[in-house]
DOTORNU-290530 format. One record per residue (C-alpha): residue number from 0; residue in three letters; chain; x, y, z. Coordinates in steps of 0.02 Angstrom, whole numbers, m for minus. Layout:
! residues N
ATOM     n   res   chain     east    north       up
ATOM   NUM   ALA       A        X        Y        Z
...
! end
This chain:
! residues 109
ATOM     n   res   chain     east    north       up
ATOM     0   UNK       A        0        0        0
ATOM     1   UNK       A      149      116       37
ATOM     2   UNK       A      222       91     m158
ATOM     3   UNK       A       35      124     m220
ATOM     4   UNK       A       21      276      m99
ATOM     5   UNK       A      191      340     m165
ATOM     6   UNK       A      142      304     m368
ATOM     7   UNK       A        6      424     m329
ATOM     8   UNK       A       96      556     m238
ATOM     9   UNK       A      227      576     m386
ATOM    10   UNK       A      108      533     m537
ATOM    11   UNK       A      108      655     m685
ATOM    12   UNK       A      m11      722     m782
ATOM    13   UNK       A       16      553     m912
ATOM    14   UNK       A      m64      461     m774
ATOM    15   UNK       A     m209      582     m701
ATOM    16   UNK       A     m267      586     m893
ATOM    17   UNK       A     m264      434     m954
ATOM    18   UNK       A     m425      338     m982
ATOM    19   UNK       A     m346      174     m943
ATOM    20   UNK       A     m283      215     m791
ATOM    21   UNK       A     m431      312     m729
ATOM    22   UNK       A     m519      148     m766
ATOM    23   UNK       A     m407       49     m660
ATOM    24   UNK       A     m427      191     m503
ATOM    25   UNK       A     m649      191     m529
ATOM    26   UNK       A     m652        3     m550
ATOM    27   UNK       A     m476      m70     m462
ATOM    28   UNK       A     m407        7     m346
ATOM    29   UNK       A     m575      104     m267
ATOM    30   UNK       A     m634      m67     m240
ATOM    31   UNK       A     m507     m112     m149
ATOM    32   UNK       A     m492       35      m39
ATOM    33   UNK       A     m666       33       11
ATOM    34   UNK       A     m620     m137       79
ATOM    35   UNK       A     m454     m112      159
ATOM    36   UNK       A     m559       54      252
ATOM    37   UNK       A     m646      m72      355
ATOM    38   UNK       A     m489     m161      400
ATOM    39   UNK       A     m468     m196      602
ATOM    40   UNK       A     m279     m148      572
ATOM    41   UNK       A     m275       22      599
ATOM    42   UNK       A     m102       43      497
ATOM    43   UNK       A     m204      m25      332
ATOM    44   UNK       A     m351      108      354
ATOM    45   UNK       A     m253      234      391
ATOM    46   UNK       A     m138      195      228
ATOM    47   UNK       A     m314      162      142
ATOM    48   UNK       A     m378      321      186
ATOM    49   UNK       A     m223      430      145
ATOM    50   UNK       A     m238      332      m26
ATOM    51   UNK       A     m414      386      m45
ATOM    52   UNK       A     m381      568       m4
ATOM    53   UNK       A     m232      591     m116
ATOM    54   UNK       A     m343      510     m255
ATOM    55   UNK       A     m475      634     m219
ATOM    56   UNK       A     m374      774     m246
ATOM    57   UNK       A     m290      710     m386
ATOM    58   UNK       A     m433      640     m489
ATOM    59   UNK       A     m598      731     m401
ATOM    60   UNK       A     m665      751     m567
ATOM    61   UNK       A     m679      566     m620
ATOM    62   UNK       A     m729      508     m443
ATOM    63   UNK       A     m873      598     m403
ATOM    64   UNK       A     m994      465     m392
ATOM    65   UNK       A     m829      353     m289
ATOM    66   UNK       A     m823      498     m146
ATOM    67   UNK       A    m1004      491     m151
ATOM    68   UNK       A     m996      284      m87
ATOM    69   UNK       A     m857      298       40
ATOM    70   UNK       A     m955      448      124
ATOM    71   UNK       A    m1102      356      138
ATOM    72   UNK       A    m1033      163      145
ATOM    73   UNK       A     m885      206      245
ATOM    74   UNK       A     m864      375      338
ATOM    75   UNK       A    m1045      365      401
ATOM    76   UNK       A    m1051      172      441
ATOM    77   UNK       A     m904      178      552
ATOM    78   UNK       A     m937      354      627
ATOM    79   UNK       A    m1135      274      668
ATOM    80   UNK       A    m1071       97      724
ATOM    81   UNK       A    m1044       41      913
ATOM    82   UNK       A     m924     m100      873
ATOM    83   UNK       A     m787       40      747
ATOM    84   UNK       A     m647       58      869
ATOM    85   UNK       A     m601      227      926
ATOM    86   UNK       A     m442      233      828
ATOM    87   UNK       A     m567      175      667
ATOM    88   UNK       A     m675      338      704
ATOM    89   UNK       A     m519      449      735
ATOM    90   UNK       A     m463      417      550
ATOM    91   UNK       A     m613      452      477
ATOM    92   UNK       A     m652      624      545
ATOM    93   UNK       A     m484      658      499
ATOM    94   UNK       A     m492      615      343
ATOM    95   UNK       A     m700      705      326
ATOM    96   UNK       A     m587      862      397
ATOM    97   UNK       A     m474      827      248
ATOM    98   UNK       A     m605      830      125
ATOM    99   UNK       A     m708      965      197
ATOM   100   UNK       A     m547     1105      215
ATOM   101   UNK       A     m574     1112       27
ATOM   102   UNK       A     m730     1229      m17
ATOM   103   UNK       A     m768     1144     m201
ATOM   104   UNK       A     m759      967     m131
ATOM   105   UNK       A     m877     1018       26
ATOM   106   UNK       A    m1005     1069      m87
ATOM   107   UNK       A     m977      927     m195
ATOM   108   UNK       A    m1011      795      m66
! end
């Protein structure tokens, strides 16, 4: 997760373009975050959710409906649930701070 996290921090504008790749991100690797978010290990959320983030910054305008199901399936779930741990719930209103310090993606959610 760290050598996906740091493809993403250094990726060009080859990569933020490209329809193959923002294929892969919507149908591959989305997928997989949205399961490693739920993880009990709090190092893979955390790494999941930094993922996420940087992906939402870098490709907000092809994930719009994406941000739209880890809000809902993810953020809200663990924020609402009794059994999310508190370091679960710590991460994710970190990372809904994240998302809401930027005024176009707060009124895009």
């Amino acid at each position: 997760m760290e050598l996906i996290l740091a493809v993403f921090e250094q990726c060009g504008e080859a990569f933020r373009t490209g329809d193959k790749f923002i294929y892969a991100v919507q149908n591959y690797l989305c997928v997989s975050l949205l399961k490693n978010c739920m993880s009990n290990h709090t190092e893979v959320a955390f790494l999941s959710l930094k993922i996420f983030l940087l992906l939402v910054y870098k490709f907000k305008n092809h994930l719009k409906s994406e941000i739209e199901v880890f809000v809902a399936n993810i953020f809200l779930r663990v924020l609402e649930s009794p059994n999310s741990s508190f370091e679960q719930k710590s991460l994710v209103l970190e990372a809904l701070r994240a998302l809401c310090s930027d005024p176009t993606m707060l009124t895009q959610i």
